[in-house]
Structures are given as structure tokens and as C-alpha cells.
N, C-alpha and C positions, 0 to 999 in steps of 0.2 A: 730408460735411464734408472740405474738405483740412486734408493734416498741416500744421502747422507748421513754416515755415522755419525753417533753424538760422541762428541770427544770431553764432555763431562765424567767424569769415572762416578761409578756406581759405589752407593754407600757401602760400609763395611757391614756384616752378619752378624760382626762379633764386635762387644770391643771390653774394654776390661778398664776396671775404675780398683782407686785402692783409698778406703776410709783410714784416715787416722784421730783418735779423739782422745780427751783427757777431763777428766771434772774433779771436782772436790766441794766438798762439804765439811762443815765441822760438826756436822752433826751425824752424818751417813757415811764418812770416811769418803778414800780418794780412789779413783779410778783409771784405766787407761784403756784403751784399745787399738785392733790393729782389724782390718778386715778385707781382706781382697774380694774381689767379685767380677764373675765374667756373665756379660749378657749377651743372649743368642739371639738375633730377630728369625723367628722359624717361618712368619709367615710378615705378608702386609698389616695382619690383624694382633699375631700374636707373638708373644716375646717371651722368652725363660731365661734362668737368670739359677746358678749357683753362685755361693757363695763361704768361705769361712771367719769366723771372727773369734780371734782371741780377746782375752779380758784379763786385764790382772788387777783384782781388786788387794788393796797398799794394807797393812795391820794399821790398826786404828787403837790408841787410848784413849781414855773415857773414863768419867769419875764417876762412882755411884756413892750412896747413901748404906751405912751398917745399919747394923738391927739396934747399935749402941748410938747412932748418932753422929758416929765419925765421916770420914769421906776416906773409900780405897779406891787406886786406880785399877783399871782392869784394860786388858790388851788381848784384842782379837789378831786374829792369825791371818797372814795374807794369802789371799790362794787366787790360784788362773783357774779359768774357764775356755771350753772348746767349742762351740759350739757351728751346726752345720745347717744352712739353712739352702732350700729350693724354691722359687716358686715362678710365676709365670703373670701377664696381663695379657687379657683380649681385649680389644677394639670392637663392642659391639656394634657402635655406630659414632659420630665425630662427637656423642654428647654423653657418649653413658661407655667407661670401662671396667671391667669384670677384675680382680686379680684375686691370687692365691699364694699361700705361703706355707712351707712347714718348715720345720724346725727339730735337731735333737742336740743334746747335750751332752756332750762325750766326756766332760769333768769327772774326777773323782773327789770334787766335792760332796760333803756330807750336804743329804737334802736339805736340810734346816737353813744352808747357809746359802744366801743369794748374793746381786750383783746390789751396791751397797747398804750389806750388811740385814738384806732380806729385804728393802724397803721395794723394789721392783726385780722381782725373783719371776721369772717367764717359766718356772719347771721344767723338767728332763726333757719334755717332748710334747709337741704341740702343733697348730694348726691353726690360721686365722684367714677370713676371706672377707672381702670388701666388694663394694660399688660405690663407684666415685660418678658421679653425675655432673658434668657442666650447665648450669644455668644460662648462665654468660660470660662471656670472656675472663672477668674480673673475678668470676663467683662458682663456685661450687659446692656441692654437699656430697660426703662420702659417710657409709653406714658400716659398722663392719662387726663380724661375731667369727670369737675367738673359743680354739678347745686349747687346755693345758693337762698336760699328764704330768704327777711326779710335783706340785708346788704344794706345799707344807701351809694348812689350818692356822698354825699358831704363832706364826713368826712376823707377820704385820699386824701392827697395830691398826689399820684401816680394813682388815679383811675379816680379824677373828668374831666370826659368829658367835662363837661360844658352842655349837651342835655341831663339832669336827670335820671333816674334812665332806667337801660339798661335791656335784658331777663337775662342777668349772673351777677346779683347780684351788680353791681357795680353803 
């Protein structure tokens, strides 16, 4: 006697997700994005995953202070972003998963200028890895260390050392 087929259909390998987002700040200017992404299950354990995400950050006005006292407005320039990112998670075991990511930047933005207005600028090209740990059901801890090529010293106000451009992008 054969067994019986399972007339469950087997999950898909592939499937494809499409992010849409938008922010705004009055103090970092406005944003928007668009990002498709397709993820591949290659194994039981591991998964990869491309993806592309446009950016279009909006021109922003904003009032500064003369050297006389007065108030002039100044107006930054809106520009898009291209950027391409790969990466992957393994399944080391049901409590601890491994992932990976890169990233480049295919903008012909001036490097100075980031995603609003430099306050969170990821640079031309980069790479970040993690481990996410399950505790318990409810709880986790993930660690993760990041490289960035290409992000500009002097353009955040939380990053500038004052001693130039540093090996982690800052």
C-alpha cells in the first residue's frame, strides 16, 4: 500500500513584499520612499533577500541668523536616492539567528548630503551583521556592528569628533 499524498501545497521559495513610507519633520525636512523586495528561502535554515529602495528627500526652508542680527531664509535642494541593498539570515538554532546585509548607493548625490538633510546619512556603501537571540517567546536580544564607506565627518551634529573622518564612517 502507498502512503498518501499530502494535498497541503508546499510553501512558496520566493515571495516579494513592497514597502511604502513617508515622514516629515520640521526640523529635518520631508521624506518619502518606495522599496520593493524579493526573498528567497534557499534552505530550511537560510533565506536571502534583494532588494531596491528609492528615497526622495522634499527641499526644505529654514531660517538662520546674519552676522548683522537679521533672519534670512535658506532653501535646500530636493534630491533622490537609489540605493541597493542584499542580504541573508541563518537559522542557527530555534534561539539564535545570524543575518547579514550590504548595501550601495548609486545616488548622484553630493556626499555631504544625506537622507534628512544628513541627520541619518548610511554612506555610499556599507555592511552591517547581527545576532538576534531569543530568550523567550516575548523577549529577545540582538547585537549588531556596522561598516559604512563614503559618510561625511562634518555633516551631523551627533557624530562630529572634531579629528576627521574616523574607520566607521563618521
Amino acid at each position: 500500500m502507498k502512503p498518501a499524498k499530502s494535498t497541503t501545497p508546499a510553501a512558496p521559495r520566493i515571495n516579494y513584499s513592497l514597502n511604502l513610507g513617508a515622514s516629515y519633520n520640521s526640523i529635518f525636512g520631508a521624506s518619502s520612499y518606495v522599496q520593493p523586495t524579493a526573498r528567497y528561502q534557499i534552505s530550511d535554515r537560510f533565506s536571502g533577500y534583494a532588494s531596491f529602495t528609492y528615497v526622495h528627500n522634499m527641499p526644505q526652508n529654514f531660517a538662520v541668523t546674519t552676522t548683522e542680527g537679521g533672519t534670512m531664509v535658506r532653501r535646500t535642494n530636493g534630491h533622490q536616492q537609489y540605493i541597493v541593498s542584499v542580504g541573508g539570515d541563518y537559522l542557527v538554532n530555534d534561539r539564535l539567528i545570524l543575518s547579514g546585509n550590504a548595501w550601495k548607493d548609486f545616488s548622484t548625490v553630493p556626499q555631504q548630503l544625506g537622507a534628512y538633510n544628513n541627520f541619518n546619512y548610511m554612506g555610499r556603501q556599507g555592511a552591517d551583521f547581527s545576532a538576534t537571540y531569543k530568550i523567550t517567546d516575548n523577549f529577545s536580544v540582538t547585537g549588531a556592528v556596522r561598516y559604512t564607506e563614503g559618510g561625511s565627518p562634518y555633516y551631523s551634529p551627533f557624530y562630529n569628533s572634531g579629528f576627521g573622518r574616523s574607520p566607521f564612517g563618521y
